[in-house]
GULO-33329 format. One record per residue (C-alpha): x, y, z; residue in three letters. Coordinates in steps of 0.05 Angstrom, whole numbers, plus 5000, padded with zeros to 4 digits. Example, Ala and Ser with C-alpha at 12.3 -4.5 7.8 and 13.67 -1.06 7.14 Angstrom:
BEGIN
524649105156ala527349795143ser
END
This chain:
BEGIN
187889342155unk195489312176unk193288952241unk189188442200unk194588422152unk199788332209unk195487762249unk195087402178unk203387402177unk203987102240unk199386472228unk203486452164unk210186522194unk209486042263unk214785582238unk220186292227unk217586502295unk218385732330unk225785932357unk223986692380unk217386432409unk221385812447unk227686362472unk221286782499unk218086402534unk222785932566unk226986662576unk220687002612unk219186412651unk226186242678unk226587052686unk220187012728unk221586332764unk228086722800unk225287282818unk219486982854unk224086532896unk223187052964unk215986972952unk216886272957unk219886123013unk215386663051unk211085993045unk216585493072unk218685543159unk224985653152unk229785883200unk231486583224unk239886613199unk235986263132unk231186853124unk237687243119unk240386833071unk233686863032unk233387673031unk240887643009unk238887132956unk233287592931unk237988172921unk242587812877unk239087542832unk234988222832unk241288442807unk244087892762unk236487982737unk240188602698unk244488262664unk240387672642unk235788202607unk241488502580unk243387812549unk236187582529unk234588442494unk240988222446unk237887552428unk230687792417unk234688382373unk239387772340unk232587372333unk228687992295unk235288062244unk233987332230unk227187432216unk226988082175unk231587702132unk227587092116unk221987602104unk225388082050unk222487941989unk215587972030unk217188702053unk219888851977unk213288631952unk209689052002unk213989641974unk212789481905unk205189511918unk206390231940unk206890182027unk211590722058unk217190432107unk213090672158unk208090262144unk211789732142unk215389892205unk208889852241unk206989282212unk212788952244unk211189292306unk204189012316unk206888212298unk213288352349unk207288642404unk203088052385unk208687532385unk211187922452unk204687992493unk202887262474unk210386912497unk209587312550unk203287012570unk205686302561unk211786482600unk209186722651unk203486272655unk209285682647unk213586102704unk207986042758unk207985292747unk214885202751unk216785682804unk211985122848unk217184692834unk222585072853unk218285002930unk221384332926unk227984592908unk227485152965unk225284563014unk230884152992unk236284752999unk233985083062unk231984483091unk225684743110unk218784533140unk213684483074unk207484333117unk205585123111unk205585123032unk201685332993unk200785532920unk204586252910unk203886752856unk208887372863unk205887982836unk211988332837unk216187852799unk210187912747unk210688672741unk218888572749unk218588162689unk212888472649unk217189172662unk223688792641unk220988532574unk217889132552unk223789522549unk227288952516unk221188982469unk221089702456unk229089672440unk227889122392unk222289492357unk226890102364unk232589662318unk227589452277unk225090192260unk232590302240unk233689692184unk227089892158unk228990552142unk235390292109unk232389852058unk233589881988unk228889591942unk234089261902unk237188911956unk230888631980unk229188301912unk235488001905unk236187691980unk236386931978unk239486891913unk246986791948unk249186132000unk253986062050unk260586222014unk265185512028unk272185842023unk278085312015unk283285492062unk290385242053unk289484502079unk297584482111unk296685142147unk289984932176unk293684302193unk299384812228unk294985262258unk289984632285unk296384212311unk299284952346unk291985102377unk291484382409unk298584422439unk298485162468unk290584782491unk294484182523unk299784632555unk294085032591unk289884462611unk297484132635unk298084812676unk291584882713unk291084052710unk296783842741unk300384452769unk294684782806unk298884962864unk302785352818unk296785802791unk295686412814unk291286912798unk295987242740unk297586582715unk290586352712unk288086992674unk293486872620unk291486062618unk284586242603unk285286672556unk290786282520unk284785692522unk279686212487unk284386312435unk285985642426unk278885482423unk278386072364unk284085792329unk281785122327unk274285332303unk278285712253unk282885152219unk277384592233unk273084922174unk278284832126unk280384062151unk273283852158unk271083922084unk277883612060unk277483032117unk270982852094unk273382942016unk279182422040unk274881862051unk271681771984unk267281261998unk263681762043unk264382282015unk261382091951unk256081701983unk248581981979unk249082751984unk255682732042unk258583171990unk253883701992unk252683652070unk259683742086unk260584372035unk255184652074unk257684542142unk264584712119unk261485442102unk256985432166unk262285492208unk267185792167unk263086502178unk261986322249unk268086282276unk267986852334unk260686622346unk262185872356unk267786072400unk263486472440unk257685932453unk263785402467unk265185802523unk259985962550unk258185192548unk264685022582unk261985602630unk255485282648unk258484592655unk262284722695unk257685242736unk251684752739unk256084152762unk260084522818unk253384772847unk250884112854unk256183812877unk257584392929unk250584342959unk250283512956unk256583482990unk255083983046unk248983553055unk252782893057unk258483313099unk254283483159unk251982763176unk259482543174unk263183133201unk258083353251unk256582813297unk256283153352unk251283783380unk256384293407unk263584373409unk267384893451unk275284943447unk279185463484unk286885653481unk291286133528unk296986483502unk301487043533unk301487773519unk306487713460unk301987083442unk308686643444unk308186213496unk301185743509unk298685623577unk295084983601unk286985143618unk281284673633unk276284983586unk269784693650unk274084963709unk275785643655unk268285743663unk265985573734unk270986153756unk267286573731unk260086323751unk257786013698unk257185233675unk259084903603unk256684223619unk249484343645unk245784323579unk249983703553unk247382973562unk253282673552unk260582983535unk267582863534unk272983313557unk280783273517unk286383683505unk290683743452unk298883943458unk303284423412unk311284243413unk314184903386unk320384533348unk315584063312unk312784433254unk311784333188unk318884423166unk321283943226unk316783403203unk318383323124unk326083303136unk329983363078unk323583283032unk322083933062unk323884423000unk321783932952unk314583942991unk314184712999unk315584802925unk309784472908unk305184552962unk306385392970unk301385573004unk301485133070unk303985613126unk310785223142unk313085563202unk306985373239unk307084803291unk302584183282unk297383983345unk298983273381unk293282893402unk294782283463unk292581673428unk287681553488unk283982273477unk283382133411unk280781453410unk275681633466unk273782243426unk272481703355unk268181283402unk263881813417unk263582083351unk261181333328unk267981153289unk273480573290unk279380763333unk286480963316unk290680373329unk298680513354unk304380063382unk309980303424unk314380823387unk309181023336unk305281573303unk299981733249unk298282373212unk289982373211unk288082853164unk281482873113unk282583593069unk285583233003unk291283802985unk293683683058unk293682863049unk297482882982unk302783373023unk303482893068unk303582373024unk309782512988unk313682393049unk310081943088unk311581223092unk311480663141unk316880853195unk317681553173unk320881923234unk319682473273unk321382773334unk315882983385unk316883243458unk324982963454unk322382303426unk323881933368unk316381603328unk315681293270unk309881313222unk306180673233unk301880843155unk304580873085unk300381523090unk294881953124unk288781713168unk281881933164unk279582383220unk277683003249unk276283313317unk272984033300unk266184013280unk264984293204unk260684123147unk267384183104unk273483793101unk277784283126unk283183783181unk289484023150unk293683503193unk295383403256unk299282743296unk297082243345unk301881943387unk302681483449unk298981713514unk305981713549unk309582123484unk305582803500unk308783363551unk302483513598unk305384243608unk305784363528unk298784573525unk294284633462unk287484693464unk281684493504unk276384143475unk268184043504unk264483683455unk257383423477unk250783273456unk244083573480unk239382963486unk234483583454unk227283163429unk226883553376unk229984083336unk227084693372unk229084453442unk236684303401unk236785033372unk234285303444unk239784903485unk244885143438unk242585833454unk242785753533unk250285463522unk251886033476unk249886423532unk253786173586unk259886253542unk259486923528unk258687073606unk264686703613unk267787113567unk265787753593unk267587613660unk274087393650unk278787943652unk286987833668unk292688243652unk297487963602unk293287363575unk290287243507unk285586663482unk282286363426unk276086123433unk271885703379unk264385603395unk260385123338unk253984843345unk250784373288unk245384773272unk249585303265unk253684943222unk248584693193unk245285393167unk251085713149unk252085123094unk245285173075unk245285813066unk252185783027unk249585112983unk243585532970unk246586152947unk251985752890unk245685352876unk241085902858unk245286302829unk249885872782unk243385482763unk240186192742unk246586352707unk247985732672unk240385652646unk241086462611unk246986112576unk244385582552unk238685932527unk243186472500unk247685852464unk242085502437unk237886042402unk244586412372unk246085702341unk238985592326unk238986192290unk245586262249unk243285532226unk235885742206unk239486322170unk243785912135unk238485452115unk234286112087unk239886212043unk241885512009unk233885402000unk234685531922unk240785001924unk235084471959unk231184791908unk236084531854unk237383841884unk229483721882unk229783871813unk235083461808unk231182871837unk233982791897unk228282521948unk225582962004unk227582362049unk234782542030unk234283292040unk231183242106unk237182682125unk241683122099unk238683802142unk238983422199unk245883172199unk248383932195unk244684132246unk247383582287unk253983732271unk253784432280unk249984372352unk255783802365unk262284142355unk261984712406unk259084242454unk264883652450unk269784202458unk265184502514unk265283772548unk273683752530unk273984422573unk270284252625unk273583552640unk279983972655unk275884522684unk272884032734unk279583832747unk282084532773unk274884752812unk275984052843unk281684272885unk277184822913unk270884362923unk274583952958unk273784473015unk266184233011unk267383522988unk266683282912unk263282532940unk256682692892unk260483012834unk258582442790unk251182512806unk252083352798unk255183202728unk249082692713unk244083312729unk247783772694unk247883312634unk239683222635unk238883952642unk243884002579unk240183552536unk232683892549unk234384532535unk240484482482unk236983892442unk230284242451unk233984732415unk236684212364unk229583932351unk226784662340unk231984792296unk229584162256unk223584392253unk223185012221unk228884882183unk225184352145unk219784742136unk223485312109unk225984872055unk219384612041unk216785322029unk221485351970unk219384811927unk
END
């Protein structure tokens, strides 16, 4: 009888259940689509250093996995307080008709299991179509070959979730067991017979605290805006959490200025029932305060997650086309024993001492060198700008000497790398730099006929500021500087470093990745045969698949993992708000009941319900948005290390992703809100 009884409540109570059946199952799939992603890309040919990345990727989300259980156990818990609640004059009638709490603990237990094994279904069911989707995402990230796909279904990401959400289950039913016991009869009759308290607060020290909150706001986002060279770790813990208590202070006033701003204009106020929508909201979020706080950041947090990850793996994309146009570079420097003094070396003729050949695999290269003037560094360049420079750019290495290119080398070097020359007249110099921090350094010093003194000679900037250019090979913007000058400005016998940079002619990517190994080969020989007393060396070795991987495997890691991350919290941020507003709605129903009576239209009412809702979804999220705008801001001067040229595009994503899942939210909350008010007519 109980199990009949219980299967009748849920066909009567799908509209209470809409927001815990929609967290479930978009929870469960999400939950399942992430940890089926090694399954996945057993599917995809991807390469070896990618497999890597892949069993690395597996772990972590194995282990954030954790967490987001934790997260979605304390909204299924959050969810069953909401719905005990709307059902308490059910459960005091089922009391009154002479059921133990037992029974009506099991009762609850057998709709929770039937609710549970049936969002479960759907989830998973949804989670196996979607996680083919994520294929496309895998391809996309890993670059991978998708001609050996085919359709995937991870058993072990089934029993990993089906494991998950029956503890999360069994600690919900466990909760439940607990309220149950702690009913009283008399509270359970008279549920539903208070609203939302609307507590006037002092309108001037709401006006105080609000004006306070927003400048102590301004002064952080001024701080980690504006001053980000300035931050530091310390500093940025104490900026954040002034921000979070900003953000609580300015929930906290905003309840008692939004009832009397609306009150202020009249007109509006007293127009249809503005009055009694804004005493409503006004209450709403005066008793949820902490919680509003809490989703705001955890908005700001996925914002700013989702739109960083994009833009990270976009960029690197975008990155290796510009920055690697070239198959292999090799660069070699000689130093002394006390790594002082540099030697001149001809990284070929370093090689064919020893036996072994750098140029053999190459179809074309070209061979430069680059020179080191020990008395022009950093400090030598800016001057008397130079303390004015180092106190705002801290954390450039000063002391350190910049590398001098001959205008010849370099402008053979940009013609084989496919890009316009550097163009220099007698007695000048540029600065070619592409890693942003670095170019505004330079830039507050640099202007046309800025001097310097190179090798005993006296140059002058022929630019108002830096040009674009590299040498190395990267997928990152990482040229912090250096200065081409005149082919007959450079000291031959102040050696630098010794560039090879070729290109394989490979046909196709195999016969690339194999003639990168055969070179890598012939370095390292190099390298172990040459042995002399009292020398040092750096050596770089790059190829562009190598550099190539390693981004993809970095792009695919922040992508994976801040899109998993962001998703639980917006899930998490729409179903608290879903719920506080559903409860909130459970307990002004006798006011709607009133205003019917009244005659005020159901038209009206719904308008009415939907405005709050609106409103209440809204105001975390514009502060969210304010956040992350200054947010975005600070990350930007660390994405720069990846490049921010599709940050527009990441934000567009992020803001698509936003409005499926947070207005899916909004239109749930609709929903059975309006149908909870249409139960109490």
């Amino acid at each position: 009888m109980l199990f009949k009884l219980s299967l009748g409540n849920i066909r009567r109570s799908v509209r209470d259940y809409a927001v815990y059946f929609f967290t479930m199952v978009i929870g469960v799939s999400v939950f399942y689509v992430f940890n089926a992603v090694g399954s996945q890309t057993v599917t995809l040919r991807i390469a070896d250093s990618d497999a890597e990345v892949v069993e690395l990727l597996t772990t972590m989300l194995s282990g954030m996995s954790v967490f987001v259980s934790v997260v979605l156990g304390l909204l299924m818990v959050y969810a069953g307080r909401f719905l005990m609640k709307r059902r308490n004059r059910e459960f005091a009638l089922y009391l009154l008709l002479g059921m133990s709490k037992g029974q009506v603990s099991l009762i609850l237990l057998l709709e929770t299991l039937l609710v549970g094994l049936f969002s479960l279904g759907v989830g998973l069911l949804l989670g196996i179509g979607l996680s083919q989707l994520m294929s496309a995402l895998a391809v996309n990230l890993f670059e991978a070959d998708m001609t050996a796909y085919r359709f995937t279904f991870s058993g072990a990401a089934v029993i990993k979730t089906v494991i998950f959400f029956a503890v999360m289950y069994a600690v919900e039913t466990l909760f439940s067991g607990v309220v149950v016991s702690r009913f009283r009869l008399i509270d359970l009759l008279r549920s539903g017979k208070k609203a939302e308290r609307t507590v006037l607060k002092n309108p001037v020290l709401c006006a105080v605290i609000f004006l306070a909150a927003a400048c102590v706001l301004g002064f952080a986002y001024y701080r980690v805006g504006w001053r980000t060279d300035e931050v530091t770790p310390k500093t940025l813990i104490v900026y954040v959490a002034l921000g979070a208590l900003s953000t609580f202070f300015l929930f906290w006033s905003l309840s008692g200025l939004l009832l009397r701003a609306a009150a202020g204009m009249k007109r509006f106020y007293a127009r249809g029932l503005n009055c009694f929508t804004f005493r409503q909201i006004s209450g709403r979020v005066n008793t949820a305060v902490l919680s509003m706080t809490v989703i705001c950041l955890m908005l700001f947090v996925t914002i700013c997650a989702l739109s960083a990850a994009f833009s990270v793996r976009s960029s690197m994309n975008a990155n290796l086309t510009t920055l690697c146009p070239a198959d292999a570079e090799i660069a070699l420097a000689l130093y002394s024993e006390d790594w002082e003094d540099a030697y001149p070396v001809d990284v070929v003729q370093w090689a064919e001492d020893t036996g072994h050949s750098l140029t053999e695999e190459f179809s074309e290269y070209l061979h430069i060198h680059s020179y080191t003037d020990p008395a022009f560094d950093y400090e030598a360049f800016f001057g008397d700008r130079y303390e004015e420079v180092a106190k705002d750019y801290p954390q450039i290495l000063y002391q350190s000497t910049l590398s001098v290119f001959a205008l010849g080398d370099y402008n053979r070097l940009m013609a084989f790398y496919g890009r316009e020359p550097l163009i220099l007249e007698e007695g000048e110099y540029a600065v070619v730099c592409d890693y942003k921090s670095a170019v505004d350094q330079f830039g507050r010093v640099l202007k046309k006929g800025w001097p310097v003194t190179v090798f005993g000679r006296t140059l002058v900037s022929r630019y108002d500021g830096c040009a674009d250019g590299f040498v190395d090979l990267s997928s990152q913007h990482l040229n912090m500087g250096f200065v081409v000058v005149p082919d007959d400005a450079v000291d031959p016998s102040c050696a630098g470093r010794d560039y090879l940079i070729g290109r394989f002619g490979a046909a196709d990517r195999e016969a690339e990745w194999e003639a990168g190994k055969r070179l890598r080969a012939e370095v390292d020989g190099a390298l172990a045969e040459w042995k002399r007393e009292g020398f040092h060396y750096e050596l770089n070795f790059n190829t562009r698949q190598h550099i190539q991987e390693a981004s993809v495997g970095i792009g695919a890691l922040i992508t994976f993992l801040c899109l998993y991350l962001g998703l639980v919290f917006l899930i998490s941020c729409g179903a608290v708000l879903a719920l506080k507003e559903l409860s909130g709605y459970a307990d002004s129903a006798e006011q709607y009941g009133i205003l019917r009576k009244l005659g005020v239209e159901e038209e009206a009412l719904e308008r009415s319900l939907y405005m709050q809702t609106g409103i209440f979804f809204l105001l975390p999220l514009l502060l969210a948005v304010i956040h992350s705008v200054f947010g975005m801001k600070f990350a930007v001067r660390f994405l720069e290390l990846f490049g921010t040229e599709h940050l527009a595009r990441s934000v567009g994503i992020t803001c698509v992703i936003l409005f499926l899942l947070y207005g899916g939210y909004y239109l749930v909350t609709c929903f059975s809100g309006r149908e909870i008010l249409r139960d109490r007519k």
